[in-house]
N, C-alpha and C positions, 0 to 999 in steps of 0.2 A: 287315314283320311278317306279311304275309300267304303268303310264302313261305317262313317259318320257322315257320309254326300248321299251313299246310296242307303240307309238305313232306312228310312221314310218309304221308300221303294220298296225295299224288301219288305216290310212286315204289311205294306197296302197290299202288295199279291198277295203274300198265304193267307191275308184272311180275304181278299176279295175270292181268291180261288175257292177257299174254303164256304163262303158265304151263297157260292156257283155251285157247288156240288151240293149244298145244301137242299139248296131252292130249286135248282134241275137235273141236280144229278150228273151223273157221269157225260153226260152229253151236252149240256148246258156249263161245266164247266172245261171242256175241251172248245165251245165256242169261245167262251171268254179268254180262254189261254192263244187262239189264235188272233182273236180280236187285239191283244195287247202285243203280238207279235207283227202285224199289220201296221199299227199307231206307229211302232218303234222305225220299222222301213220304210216307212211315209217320212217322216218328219224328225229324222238323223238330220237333214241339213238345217230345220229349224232349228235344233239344238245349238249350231253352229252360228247362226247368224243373231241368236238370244245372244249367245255368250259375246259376239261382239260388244252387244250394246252395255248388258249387264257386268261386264269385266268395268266401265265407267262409273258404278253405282256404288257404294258404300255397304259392308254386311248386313246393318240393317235393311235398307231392298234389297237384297238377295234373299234375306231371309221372309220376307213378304214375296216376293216371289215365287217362293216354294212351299207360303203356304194360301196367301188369297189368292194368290197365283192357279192354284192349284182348284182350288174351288169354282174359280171361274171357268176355269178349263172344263174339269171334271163334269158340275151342273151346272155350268151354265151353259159351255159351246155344246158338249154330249148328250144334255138331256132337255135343258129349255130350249134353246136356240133351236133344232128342229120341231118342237110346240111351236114355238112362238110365228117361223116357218109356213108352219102346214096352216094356222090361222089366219094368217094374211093370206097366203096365195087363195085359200078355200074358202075366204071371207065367211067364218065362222071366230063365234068367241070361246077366248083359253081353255075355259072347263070345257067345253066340244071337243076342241082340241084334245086336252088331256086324255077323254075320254075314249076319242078314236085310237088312241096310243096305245091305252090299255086295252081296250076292249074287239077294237077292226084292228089288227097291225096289216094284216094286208092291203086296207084302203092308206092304214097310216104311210106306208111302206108305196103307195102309188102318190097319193100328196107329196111328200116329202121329193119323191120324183119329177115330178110335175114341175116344183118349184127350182129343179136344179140350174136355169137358163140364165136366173136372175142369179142364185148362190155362184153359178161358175164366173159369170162378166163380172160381177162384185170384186169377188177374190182376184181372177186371173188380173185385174186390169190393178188392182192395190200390190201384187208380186211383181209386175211389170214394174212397177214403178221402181218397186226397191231394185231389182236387176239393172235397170235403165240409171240407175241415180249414181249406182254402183261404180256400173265400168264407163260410164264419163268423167268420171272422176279423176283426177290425174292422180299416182300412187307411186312410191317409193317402191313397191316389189310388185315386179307384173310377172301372174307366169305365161300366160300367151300374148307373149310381146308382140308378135307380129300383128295382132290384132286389137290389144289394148291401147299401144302407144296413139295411133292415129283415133282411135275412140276416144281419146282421151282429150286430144286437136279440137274433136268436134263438138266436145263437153263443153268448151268455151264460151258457144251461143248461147243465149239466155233459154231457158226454157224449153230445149229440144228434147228432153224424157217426155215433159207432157205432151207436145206435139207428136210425138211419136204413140204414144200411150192413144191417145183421141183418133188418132190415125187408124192404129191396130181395132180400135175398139169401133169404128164406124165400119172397119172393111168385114170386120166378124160380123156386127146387124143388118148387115145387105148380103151377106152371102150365108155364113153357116145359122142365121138363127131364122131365117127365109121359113124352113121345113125342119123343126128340131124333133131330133129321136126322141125326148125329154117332154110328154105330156102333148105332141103333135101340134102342127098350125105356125101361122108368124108368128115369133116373141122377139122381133125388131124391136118394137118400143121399147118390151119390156127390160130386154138384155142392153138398149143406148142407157135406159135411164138409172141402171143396177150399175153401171161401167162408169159414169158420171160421177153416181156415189160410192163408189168406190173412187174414184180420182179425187172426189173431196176429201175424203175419209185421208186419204196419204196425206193430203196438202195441208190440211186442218192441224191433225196429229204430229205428222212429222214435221210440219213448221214449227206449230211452239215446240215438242221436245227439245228440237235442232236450235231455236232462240235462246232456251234458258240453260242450254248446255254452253252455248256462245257464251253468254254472260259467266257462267261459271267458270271458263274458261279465262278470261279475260281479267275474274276476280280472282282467280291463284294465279297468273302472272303478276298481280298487284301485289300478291301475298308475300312473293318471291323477292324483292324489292325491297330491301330491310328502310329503306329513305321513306320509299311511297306508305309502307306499314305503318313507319313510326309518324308520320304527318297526319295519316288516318286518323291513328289511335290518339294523337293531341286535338284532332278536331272535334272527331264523334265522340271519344271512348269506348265504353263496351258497345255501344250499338253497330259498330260498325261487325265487331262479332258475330254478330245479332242476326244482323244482314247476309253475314255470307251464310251462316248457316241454313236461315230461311232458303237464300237464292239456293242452293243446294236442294234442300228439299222441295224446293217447284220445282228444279232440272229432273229432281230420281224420278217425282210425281209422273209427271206428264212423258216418259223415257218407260215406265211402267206401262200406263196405257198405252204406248207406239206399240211394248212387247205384246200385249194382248191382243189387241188389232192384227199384227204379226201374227199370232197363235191363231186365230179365227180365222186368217183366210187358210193356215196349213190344215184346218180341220175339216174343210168342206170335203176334199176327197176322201178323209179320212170316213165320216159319215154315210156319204153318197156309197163309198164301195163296201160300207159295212152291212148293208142291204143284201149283198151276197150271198153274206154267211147267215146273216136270220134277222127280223123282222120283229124283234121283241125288243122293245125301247129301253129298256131295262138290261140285259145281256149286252145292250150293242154299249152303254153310258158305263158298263161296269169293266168291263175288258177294255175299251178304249180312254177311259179314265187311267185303267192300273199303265198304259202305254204311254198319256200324256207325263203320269208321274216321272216314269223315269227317261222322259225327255227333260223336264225339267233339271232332274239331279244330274243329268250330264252335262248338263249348259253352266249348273255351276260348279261342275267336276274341271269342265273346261276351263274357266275364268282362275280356280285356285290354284290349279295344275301351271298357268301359262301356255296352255299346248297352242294356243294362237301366237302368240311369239315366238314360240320355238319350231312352229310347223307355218313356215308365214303365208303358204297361200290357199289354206285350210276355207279362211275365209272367201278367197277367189272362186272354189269350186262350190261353197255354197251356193253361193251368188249365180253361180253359171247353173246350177241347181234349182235356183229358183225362177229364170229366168224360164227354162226348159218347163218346171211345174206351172207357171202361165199361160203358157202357149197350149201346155196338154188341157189345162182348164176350160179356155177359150173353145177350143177344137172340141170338146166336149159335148160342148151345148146340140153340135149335131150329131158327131158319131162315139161310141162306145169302147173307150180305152181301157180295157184290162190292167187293174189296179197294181200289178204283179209289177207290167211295164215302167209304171210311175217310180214303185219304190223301188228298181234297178238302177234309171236313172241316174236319179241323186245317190244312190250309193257309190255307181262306178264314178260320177263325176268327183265326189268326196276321197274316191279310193285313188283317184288319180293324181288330183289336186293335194294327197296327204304323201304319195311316192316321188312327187316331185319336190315335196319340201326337204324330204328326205336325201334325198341325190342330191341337193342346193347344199343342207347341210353336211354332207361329206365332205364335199367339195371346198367349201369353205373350210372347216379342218384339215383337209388336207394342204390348201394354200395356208393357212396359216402355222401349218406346221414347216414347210422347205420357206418360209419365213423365219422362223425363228432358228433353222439350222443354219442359214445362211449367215443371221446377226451370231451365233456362235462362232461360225467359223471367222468371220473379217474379228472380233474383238481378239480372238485365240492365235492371229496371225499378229 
């Protein structure tokens, strides 16, 4: 299994590696091999918060996911998405753009910068969301009870993520985007109105997913109903088949784009800190591509595995993970957070949140074990 998940993975490194030592040599593929190891400590807990959603989806979108999936990722978040980028903010058109890519990477590599105020409020304020939506949630397994439980109270008012979200994001445009490290001067404006859309971008996306996942829902409880089934099947006949298949495939559809959106805001740091290491548009799309790969093959390493069920609050520590990568987002816009910081982060929260499922599950084997000696000994009396 594990060389049939990560198979794709492995043969896109030896020859992107290959393709790097080719085209730069010994030192241009040492970048790209650090590039792909960067991707992978960023964006662990993405892994983790895919696989929640795509554990919901059928083989065939999994398997779109691994592979337009991967496309998107690769060229479009890695290699257009910063063109596309540098043309806005530089109000220049695409082949400009392309061309300062190839040709200025030092200017490409200041643009790109430049525009970070609007890429960070975008992202941070779309990750907030997902954290905020998270732990108001009420849940069967909490592992920081003392502070979930009453979050969970307060989940109850209509629409306190967003108000919280709108709140964070007005106090960031009056204070950190005032004087930003990021291309100098106010970007108020421009960081309210990149945090708005991104607040849309949540609400849009993750409304229908979340709608036609409802209905899916509601249509295999009907399924389950051998009465409700068979009255279906005398009214409609096969169209009612028909129907649910379809509904199914608008849920995977529009649960596909939320993942993507998803994917795009974990790549702006990814991007932004790949600047570090080099300035060649090309090196930075190829190494952080072979890293997006095998994010993906672990999200569906995760779903076939179960490790979310068997590690239950794997999911919790993403989530606390992503909330953390918000904030760092946000805070960004002024001062300059050392990429290193980012992917410890969400590792130790993941490493935390995976040692606690762990201890859960002992625990539980062990109670269920002086359970079962107990029913031994009263039958044996």
């Amino acid at each position: 299994m594990l060389l049939r998940t990560f198979g794709w993975s492995f043969g896109i490194t030896a020859a992107g590696l290959a393709l790097a030592g080719v085209l730069w040599g010994v030192q241009g593929l040492a970048i790209v091999a650090i590039l792909s190891v960067l991707e992978i400590s960023l964006s662990f807990d993405n892994a983790v918060i895919n696989a929640g959603i795509l554990r919901k989806m059928n083989t065939f979108w999994q398997k779109i996911f691994l592979t337009v999936g991967v496309l998107i990722a690769v060229f479009g978040m890695r290699l257009v998405f910063p063109v596309v980028i540098v043309a806005i903010t530089a109000k220049i058109g695409p082949i400009e753009a392309v061309k300062v890519a190839i040709q200025d990477p030092t200017r490409y590599e200041h643009l790109v910068t430049a525009a970070h105020p609007a890429i960070a409020a975008f992202g941070g304020v779309f990750l907030l969301m997902i954290f905020l939506d998270f732990i108001f949630e009420a849940r069967e397994h909490q592992w920081l009870a003392w502070l979930e439980r009453p979050l969970a109270k307060l989940g109850k008012l209509d629409m306190l993520s967003v108000v919280i979200a709108l709140v964070a994001l007005l106090v960031t445009s009056m204070t950190l985007a005032t004087d930003v490290a990021h291309g100098g001067g106010d970007k108020s404006a421009t960081v309210l109105l990149s945090g708005v859309a991104g607040l849309i971008t949540y609400l849009v996306v993750g409304g229908i997913s979340g709608y036609f996942e409802d209905r899916l829902d509601e249509d295999e409880e009907d399924a389950s109903d051998e009465a409700g089934a068979a009255e279906k099947a005398s009214r409609r006949g096969n169209g009612g088949a028909v129907s649910a298949v379809g509904l199914a495939g608008k849920a995977a559809f529009f649960m596909f784009l939320y993942l993507e959106v998803i994917d795009a805001s974990f790549s702006f740091d990814g991007v932004i800190g790949a600047f570090a290491i080099t300035n060649d548009i090309f090196e930075m799309a190829l190494g952080l591509g072979i890293g997006a790969m095998y994010i993906r093959s672990l999200t569906v390493y995760l779903v076939r595995k179960g490790t979310l069920d068997d590690y239950v609050y794997l999911e919790h520590g993403a989530h606390y993970a992503i909330g953390a990568l918000a904030v760092i987002l946000l805070v960004t816009i002024k001062f300059q957070i050392n990429e290193v910081i980012t992917g410890l982060v969400g590792v130790v929260l993941i490493a935390a949140s995976y040692w606690s499922s762990v201890v859960r599950n002992r625990r539980e084997g062990e109670s269920s074990g002086e359970s079962n000696d107990k029913a031994e000994v009263t039958s044996g009396v």
